[in-house]
N, C-alpha and C positions, 0 to 999 in steps of 0.2 A: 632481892639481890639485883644489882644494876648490872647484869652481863652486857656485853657487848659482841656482835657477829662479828666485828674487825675493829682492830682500836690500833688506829694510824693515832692517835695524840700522845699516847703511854711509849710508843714508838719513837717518835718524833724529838720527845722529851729525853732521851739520852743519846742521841745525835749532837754532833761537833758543830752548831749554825753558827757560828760565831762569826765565819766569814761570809757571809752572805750578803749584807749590806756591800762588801767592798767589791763584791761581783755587779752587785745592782748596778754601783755610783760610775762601776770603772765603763757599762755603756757596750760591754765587749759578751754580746746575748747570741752572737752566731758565730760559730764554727770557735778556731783559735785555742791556745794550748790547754785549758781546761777541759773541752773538748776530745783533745786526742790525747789528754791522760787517762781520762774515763774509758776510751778505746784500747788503751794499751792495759790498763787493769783488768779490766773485763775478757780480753783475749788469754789472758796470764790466765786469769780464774779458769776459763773454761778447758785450759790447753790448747787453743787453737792462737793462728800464728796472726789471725789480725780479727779487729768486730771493727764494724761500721755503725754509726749512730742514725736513725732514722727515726721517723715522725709518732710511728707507733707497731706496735706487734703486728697488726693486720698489714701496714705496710710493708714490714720485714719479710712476710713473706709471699706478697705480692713482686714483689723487687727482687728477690729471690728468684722465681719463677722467671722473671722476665729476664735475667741478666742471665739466665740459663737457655735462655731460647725458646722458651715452651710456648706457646701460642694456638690458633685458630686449630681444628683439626686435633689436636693433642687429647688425651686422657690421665690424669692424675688420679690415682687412689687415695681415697680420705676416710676417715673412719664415720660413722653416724654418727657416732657419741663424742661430739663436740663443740665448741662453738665455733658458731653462725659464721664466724671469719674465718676461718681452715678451707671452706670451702667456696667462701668470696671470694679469695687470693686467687684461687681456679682462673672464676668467675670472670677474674677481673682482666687477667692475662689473653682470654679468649679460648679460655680451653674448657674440658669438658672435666667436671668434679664426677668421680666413679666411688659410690659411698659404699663400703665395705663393713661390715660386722666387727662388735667388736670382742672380747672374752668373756665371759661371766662372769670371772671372779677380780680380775684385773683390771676390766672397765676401758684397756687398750685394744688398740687393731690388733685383729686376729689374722694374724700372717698367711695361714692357709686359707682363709676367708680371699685375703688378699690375693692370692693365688689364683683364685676360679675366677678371678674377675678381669685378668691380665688378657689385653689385644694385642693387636702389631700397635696399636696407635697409644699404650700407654708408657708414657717418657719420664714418670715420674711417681714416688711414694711420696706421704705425707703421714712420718708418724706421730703423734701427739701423744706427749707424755703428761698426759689429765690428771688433773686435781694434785698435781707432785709426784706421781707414779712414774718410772721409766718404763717404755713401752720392751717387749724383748728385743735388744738391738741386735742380739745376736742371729735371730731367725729373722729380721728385716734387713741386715745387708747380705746374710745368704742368698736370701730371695732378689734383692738390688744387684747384687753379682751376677746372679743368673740369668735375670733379664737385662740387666744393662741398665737400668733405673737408675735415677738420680733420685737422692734423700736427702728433703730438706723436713728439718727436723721442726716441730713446731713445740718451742722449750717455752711459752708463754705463762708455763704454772710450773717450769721446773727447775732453775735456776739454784745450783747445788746440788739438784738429785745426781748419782751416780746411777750405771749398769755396770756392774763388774769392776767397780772402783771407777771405769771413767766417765766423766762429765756428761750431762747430757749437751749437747749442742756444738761438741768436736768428734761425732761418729758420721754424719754425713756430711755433703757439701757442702750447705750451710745450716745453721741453728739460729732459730728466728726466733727473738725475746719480746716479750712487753714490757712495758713498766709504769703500766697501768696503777695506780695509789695503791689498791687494793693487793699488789699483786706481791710475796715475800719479797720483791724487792722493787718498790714503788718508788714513780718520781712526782713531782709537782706536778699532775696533768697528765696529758699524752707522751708518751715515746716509746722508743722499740729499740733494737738492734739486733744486727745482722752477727754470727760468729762463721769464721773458714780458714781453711789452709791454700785457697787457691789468691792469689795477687789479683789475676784475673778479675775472677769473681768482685771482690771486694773492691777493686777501683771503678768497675762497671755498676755497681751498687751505687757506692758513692757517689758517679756521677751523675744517675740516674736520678738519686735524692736530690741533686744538686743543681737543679733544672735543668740537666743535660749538657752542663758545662766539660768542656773539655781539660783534660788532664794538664797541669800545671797552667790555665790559661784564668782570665775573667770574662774578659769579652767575647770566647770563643766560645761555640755552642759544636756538637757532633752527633748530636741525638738528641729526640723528643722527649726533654727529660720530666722531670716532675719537683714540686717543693713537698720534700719530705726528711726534714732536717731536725736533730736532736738539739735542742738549745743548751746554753751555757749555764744558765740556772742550772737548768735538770740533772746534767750531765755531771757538774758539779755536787749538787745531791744526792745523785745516785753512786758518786765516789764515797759519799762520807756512809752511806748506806753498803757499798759494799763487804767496807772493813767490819761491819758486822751482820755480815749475813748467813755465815756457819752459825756463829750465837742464835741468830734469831729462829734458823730451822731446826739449830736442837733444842729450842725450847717448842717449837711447833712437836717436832718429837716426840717428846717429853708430853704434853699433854694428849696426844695420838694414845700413847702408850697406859697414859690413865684412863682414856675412855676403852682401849681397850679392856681393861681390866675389870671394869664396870659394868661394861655391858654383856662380859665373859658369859652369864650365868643367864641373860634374855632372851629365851629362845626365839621368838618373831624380829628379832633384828640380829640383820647380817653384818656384820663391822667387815672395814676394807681387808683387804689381803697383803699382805708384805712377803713379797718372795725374797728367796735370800741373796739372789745376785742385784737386787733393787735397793738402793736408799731413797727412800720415798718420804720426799720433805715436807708432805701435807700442806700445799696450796688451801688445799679442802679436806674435812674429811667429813663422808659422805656413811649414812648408813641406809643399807635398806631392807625396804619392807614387803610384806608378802603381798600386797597390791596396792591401784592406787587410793582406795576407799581410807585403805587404813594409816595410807602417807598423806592422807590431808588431812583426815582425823587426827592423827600426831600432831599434826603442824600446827590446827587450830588451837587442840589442849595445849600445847608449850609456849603457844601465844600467851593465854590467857596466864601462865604462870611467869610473865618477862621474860620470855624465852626467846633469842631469837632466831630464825630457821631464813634458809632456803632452798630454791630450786636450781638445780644444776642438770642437765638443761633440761624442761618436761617438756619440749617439742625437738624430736630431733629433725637434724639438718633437712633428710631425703623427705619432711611432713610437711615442712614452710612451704609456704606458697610462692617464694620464687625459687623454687624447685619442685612446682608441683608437676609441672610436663613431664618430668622423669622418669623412665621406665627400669623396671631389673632392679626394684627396689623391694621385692614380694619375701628378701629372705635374711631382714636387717630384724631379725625375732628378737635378739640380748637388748641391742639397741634400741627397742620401741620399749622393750619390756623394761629396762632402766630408765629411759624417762618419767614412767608410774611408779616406779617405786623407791626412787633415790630421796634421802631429804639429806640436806647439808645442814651438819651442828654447827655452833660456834667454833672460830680456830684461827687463834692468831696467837704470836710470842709470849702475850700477858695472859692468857688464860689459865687460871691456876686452878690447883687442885679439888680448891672446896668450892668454886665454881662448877665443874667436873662433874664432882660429886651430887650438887643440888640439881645439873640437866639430868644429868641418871636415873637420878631419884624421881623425878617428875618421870621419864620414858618408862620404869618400872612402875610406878603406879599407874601409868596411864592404863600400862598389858594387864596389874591384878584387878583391874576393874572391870574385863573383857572377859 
């Protein structure tokens, strides 16, 4: 069988490109109203009263950070179990990433986690809602209330998911997207965006992407800004992409919901967890296993049968070597212990059933061989 890990062409093939060339010819590749259609649909979708278009996810929520004020001195909470950019965005702002634990069953920040690690000098959460999971929002702005924290939300795999029926990326100040090819809702290359209720926020963003241009000006500059700008191609594509982007995650769904059924009866694999105030729109969906002996043993057998697998993330954040001066890192146990044993199956809108069915088949024989 010719599986595939992610099929952006099967994708792509029932998409509206029809105008694309007249995007090309018309020369009109930055900013302009294609542009702020994509931003005005995008804010609809998520419930929030405006999105900014930027360069890519890890910008979003770098520019985030910064249009917030956070800087030198600062402390932001970030989970371990994530990627490498949740906690660059820190990095990048001058502040200090404080990497917290995450759940065991849920694979998000573990809020009380989050708890023990809170100073006078932290001004910030950082929840990431992984592999399509919403994190519990309701026990992270309890917590942001209490301390005064700002939450910017890191929706880079979650775009659609709900907590509680609402959106992920309209519970805190802002919700930072990717749209990265790969990602349920991909554009040609790099880009990201910013979602918020604050005017503020979102013109400081924008000007910020905008090489620090000032507000209704060209020539005028007010700050040391940066180019990190969503183009009109993409912006444009990821409009025609987002009129099917419920479609595309109930079929993500849909096959979540076959592997679960399949793997019901496996006892040496853990299938994800769906709790019931979460719509979890399977960016990823991720099984794991009782060590990592026997998640790379899997991975090599499902090789060998055109299977194809991977890793989400096997080094976490607080391991990487530019973060290795880091201390108060001795109690990230879920999070080290998820790096060894997570494998990511196949998972994307086209993967059907008797696809499904033949990885299954291959992961049960692998275990009646053992």
């Amino acid at each position: 069988m010719n599986i595939k890990f992610v099929d952006l062409e099967s994708q792509y093939k029932i998409l509206n490109l029809g105008e694309l060339n007249k995007i090309i010819k018309s020369g009109q590749f930055v900013g302009g109203k294609i542009l702020e259609e994509f931003e005005n649909n995008l804010a609809k979708y998520c419930g929030t009263r405006y999105a900014v278009g930027v360069g890519s996810g890890t910008d979003a929520l770098w520019l985030s950070l910064k249009a917030l004020g956070i800087g030198p001195g600062d402390e932001v909470l970030v989970p371990a179990n994530t990627f490498i950019a949740t906690a660059l965005a820190v990095t990048h702002v001058g502040a200090a990433p404080v990497f917290v634990d995450v759940h065991n069953r849920a694979y998000t920040i573990d809020v009380g986690a989050a708890a023990r690690k809170i100073t006078k000098k932290t001004k910030a959460i950082i929840p990431v809602h992984l592999y399509g999971n919403p994190c519990d929002m309701d026990a992270v702005m309890r917590l942001a209330n209490t301390y005064k924290l700002h939450v910017v939300e890191d929706c880079a795999q979650s775009i659609g998911a709900t907590f509680d029926g609402k959106k992920t990326g309209s519970f805190g100040v802002c919700g930072c997207f990717s749209f990265y090819p790969a990602k349920n809702l991909g554009g040609l290359g790099q880009g990201g965006a910013v979602t918020t209720n604050s005017k503020e926020i979102a013109d400081e963003i924008r000007s910020l992407g905008n090489v620090g241009r000032k507000e209704g000006g060209w020539y005028e500059y007010d700050k040391v800004g940066f180019n990190s700008r969503l183009d009109s191609v993409n912006a444009w594509f990821l409009n025609e992409g987002l009129k099917r982007i419920d479609e595309f995650n109930l079929k993500r769904q849909i096959a979540a919901a076959n592997y679960q059924e399949e793997l019901r009866s496996v006892h040496n694999v853990t299938t994800p967890a769906v709790y019931s105030k979460c719509n979890h729109i399977f960016h990823l969906y991720e099984i794991r296993l009782k060590d990592k002996n026997t998640r790379d043993d899997l991975q090599t057998y499902l090789k060998s049968k055109n299977i194809p697998t991977a890793l989400h993330y096997p080094i976490p954040c607080h391991k990487q070597e530019v973060y290795s001066h880091y201390v108060n890192t001795s109690d990230l146990y879920v999070s080290e212990a998820l790096a060894d044993r997570l494998l990511s199956l196949p998972m994307h809108p086209f993967l059907y059933r008797e696809d499904i069915k033949y990885i299954c088949a291959n992961i049960k024989n692998y275990f009646r061989g053992k």
